[in-house]
N, C-alpha and C positions, 0 to 999 in steps of 0.2 A: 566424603566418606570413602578410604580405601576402597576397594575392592580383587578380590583373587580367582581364580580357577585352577584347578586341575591340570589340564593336558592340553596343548596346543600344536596341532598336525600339520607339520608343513610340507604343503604339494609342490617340489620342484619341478617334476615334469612327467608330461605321461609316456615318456618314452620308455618303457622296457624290455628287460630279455624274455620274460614269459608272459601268457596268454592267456588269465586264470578267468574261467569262467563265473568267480563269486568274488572277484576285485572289490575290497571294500572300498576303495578309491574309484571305482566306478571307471578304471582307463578303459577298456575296451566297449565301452559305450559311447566314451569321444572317441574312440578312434575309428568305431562302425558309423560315425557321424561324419568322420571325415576332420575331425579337429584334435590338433597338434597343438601342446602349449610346453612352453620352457620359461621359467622365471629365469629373473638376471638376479644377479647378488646385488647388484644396487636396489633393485626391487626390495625383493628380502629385508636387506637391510633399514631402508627406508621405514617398512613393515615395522620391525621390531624396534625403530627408536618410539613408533607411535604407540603400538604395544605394550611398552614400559613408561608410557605415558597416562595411560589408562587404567595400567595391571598393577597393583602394590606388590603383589606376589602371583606366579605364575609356577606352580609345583614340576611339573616337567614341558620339557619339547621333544618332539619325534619330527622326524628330517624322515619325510617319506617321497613318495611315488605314485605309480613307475619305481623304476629301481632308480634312486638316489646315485648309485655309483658310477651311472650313464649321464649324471649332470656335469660331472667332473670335478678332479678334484681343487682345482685351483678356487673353484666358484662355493665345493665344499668349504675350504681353508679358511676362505675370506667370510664364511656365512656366523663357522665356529669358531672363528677370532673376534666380530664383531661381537658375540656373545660378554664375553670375554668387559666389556662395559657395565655390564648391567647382574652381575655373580650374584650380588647380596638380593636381585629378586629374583629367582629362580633357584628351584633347586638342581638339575637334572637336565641333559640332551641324550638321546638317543638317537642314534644313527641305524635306522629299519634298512634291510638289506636281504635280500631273498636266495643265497649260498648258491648263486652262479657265477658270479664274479669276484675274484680277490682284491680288498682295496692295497694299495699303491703303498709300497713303503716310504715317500714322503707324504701320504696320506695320513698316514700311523704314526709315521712322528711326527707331522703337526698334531696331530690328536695327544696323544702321550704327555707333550708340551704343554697342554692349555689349562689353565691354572682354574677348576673347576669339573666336577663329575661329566664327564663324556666318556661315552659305550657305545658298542654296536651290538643289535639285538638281532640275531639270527636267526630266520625262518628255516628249516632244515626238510625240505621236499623228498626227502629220498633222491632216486636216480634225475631228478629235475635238478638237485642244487649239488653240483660236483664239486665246491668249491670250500665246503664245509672245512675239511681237513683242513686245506691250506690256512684259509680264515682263522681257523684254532691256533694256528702255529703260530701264523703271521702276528696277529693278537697279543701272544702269548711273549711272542721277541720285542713286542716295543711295550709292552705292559698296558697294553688297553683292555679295560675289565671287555668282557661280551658275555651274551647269554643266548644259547642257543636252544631253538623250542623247536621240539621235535612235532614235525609231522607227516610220516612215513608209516605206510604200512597200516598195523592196528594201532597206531602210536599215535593220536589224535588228540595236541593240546586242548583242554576242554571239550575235547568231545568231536572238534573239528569245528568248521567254517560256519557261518549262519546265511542264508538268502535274504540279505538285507534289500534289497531293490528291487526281488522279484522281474518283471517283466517295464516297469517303469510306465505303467502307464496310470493314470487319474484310474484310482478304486469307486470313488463315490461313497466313501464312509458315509454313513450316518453321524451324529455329531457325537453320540455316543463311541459308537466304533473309535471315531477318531481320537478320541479321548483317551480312551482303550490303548490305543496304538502308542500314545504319548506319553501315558502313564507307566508304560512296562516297558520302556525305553533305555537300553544301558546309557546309550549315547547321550540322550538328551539331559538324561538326571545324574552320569557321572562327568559333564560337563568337557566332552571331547569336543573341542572348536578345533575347526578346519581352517587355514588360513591358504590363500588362494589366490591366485592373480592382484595382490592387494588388496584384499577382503579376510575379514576374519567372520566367517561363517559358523551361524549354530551347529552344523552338521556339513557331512559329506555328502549327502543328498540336496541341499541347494542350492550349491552352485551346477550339480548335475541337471536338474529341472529348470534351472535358470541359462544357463547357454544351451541344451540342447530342444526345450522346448518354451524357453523364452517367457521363464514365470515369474510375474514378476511382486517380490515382497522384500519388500526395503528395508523391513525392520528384522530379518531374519540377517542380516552383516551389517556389518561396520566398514567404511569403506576406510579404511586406515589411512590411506593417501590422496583423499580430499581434503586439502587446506581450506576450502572453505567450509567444511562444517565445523563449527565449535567442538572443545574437547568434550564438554559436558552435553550434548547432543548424542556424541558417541559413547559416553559414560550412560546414558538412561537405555541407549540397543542392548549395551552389555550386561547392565543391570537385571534385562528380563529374559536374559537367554537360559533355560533351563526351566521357567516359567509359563512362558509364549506358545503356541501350538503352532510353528510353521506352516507354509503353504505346501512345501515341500512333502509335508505329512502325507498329504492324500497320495501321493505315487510311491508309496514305501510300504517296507512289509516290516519296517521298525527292528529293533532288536534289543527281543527279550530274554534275555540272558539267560533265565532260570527254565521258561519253557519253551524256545524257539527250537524245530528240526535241525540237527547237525547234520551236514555233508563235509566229505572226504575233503581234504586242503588241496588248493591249488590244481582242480581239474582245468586241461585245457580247453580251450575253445580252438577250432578246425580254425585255422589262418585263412581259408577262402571262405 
């Protein structure tokens, strides 16, 4: 039986130019751990033949981070050309990008070129993302759609940020609480998968809890690029994702869309 989802987030690397203290991507928690990752495009690649192996439709992709634009762009090119295979199941790439850096004008026109909706969605920081303007322009000269979401100032898309991860440590729900946590969940019930070192993850919290506190729940990824598991092994993971209560659950503060606290976008964290 087919199967589809929503949205698929891909971690290229945690390397970026800023320092945000509410990283939904969780980088400055590898990187207060001391771990550095960079995927390769072969990786990737690899990834998404197995991905459209399992996915009949997969409605968009987001090319995230770290900042995306520090992976490079050749490794870009080759990520959104291999797309490029597989059009009729997908609708959508986005390219996340945090308005400090301008992407490359053979960046833009590969993008421009790619026979299929590809965008860059712009996070707009105020005096943290100088790069806005240019982006607009640059954008605007090779014809690549973008959309930029403000948030500067009292200008706070939605409200602002959410504290998805809290302090990361085991809550010790109750089973109810946990259930709580799961059930009011954007993530889990608007079916945002993480894809990761070769893992397509229920969420961005675990593979967080899994390399940095070494937790271990098998049935919360799919390991894309283990040939030995059968396809339909990793059809019944994907099947219950959205279903399942992660392990990852108990060290999260979840995100509840309609009544979670909002804070201010992109506060920094002290670099020492």
């Amino acid at each position: 039986m087919p199967i589809s989802t929503k949205l698929v987030v891909i971690f290229t690397s945690t390397n970026c130019t800023l320092n945000c203290k509410l990283c939904s991507a969780g980088v400055p928690e590898y990187k207060n751990k001391g771990i550095s990752f960079k995927a390769t495009p072969q990786q990737i690649k690899d990834s998404l033949d197995e991905l459209f192996n399992l996915y009949s439709h997969i409605e968009r992709f987001d090319i995230s981070g770290g900042e995306p634009l520090l992976w490079g762009d050749e490794n870009l090119l080759d990520c959104l050309k291999h797309f490029e295979k597989y059009k009729s199941q997908f609708d959508a790439v986005r390219l996340l990008t945090n308005g400090t850096l301008c992407p490359s004008e053979q960046l833009l026109s590969g993008i421009s070129a790619l026979k299929y909706d590809c965008s860059l969605m712009v996070d707009n920081y105020g005096d943290l993302s100088p790069a806005v303007a240019d982006i607009e322009f640059a954008c605007e000269k090779y014809d690549v759609p973008i959309k930029i979401i403000p948030y500067h100032g009292d200008v706070q898309w939605y409200g602002g940020w959410v504290d998805i991860f809290g302090d990361l440590t085991h809550r010790h729900y109750s089973s109810s609480e946990l259930q709580g946590i799961f059930d009011a969940c954007h993530i889990a019930h608007e079916m945002v998968l993480f894809l990761f070192d070769g893992r397509l993850y229920q969420c961005p919290t675990c593979p967080l809890v899994e390399v940095l506190y070494g937790v271990d729940d098998s049935k919360a990824f799919i390991p894309l690029l283990d040939t030995d598991m059968p396809l339909n092994k990793k059809r019944d993971i994907a099947e219950q994702f959205g279903n399942r209560i992660p392990e990852a659950c108990n060290y999260c503060n979840g995100f509840d869309a309609k009544n979670a606290v909002r804070y201010k976008a992109a506060e920094q964290l002290n670099s020492d």
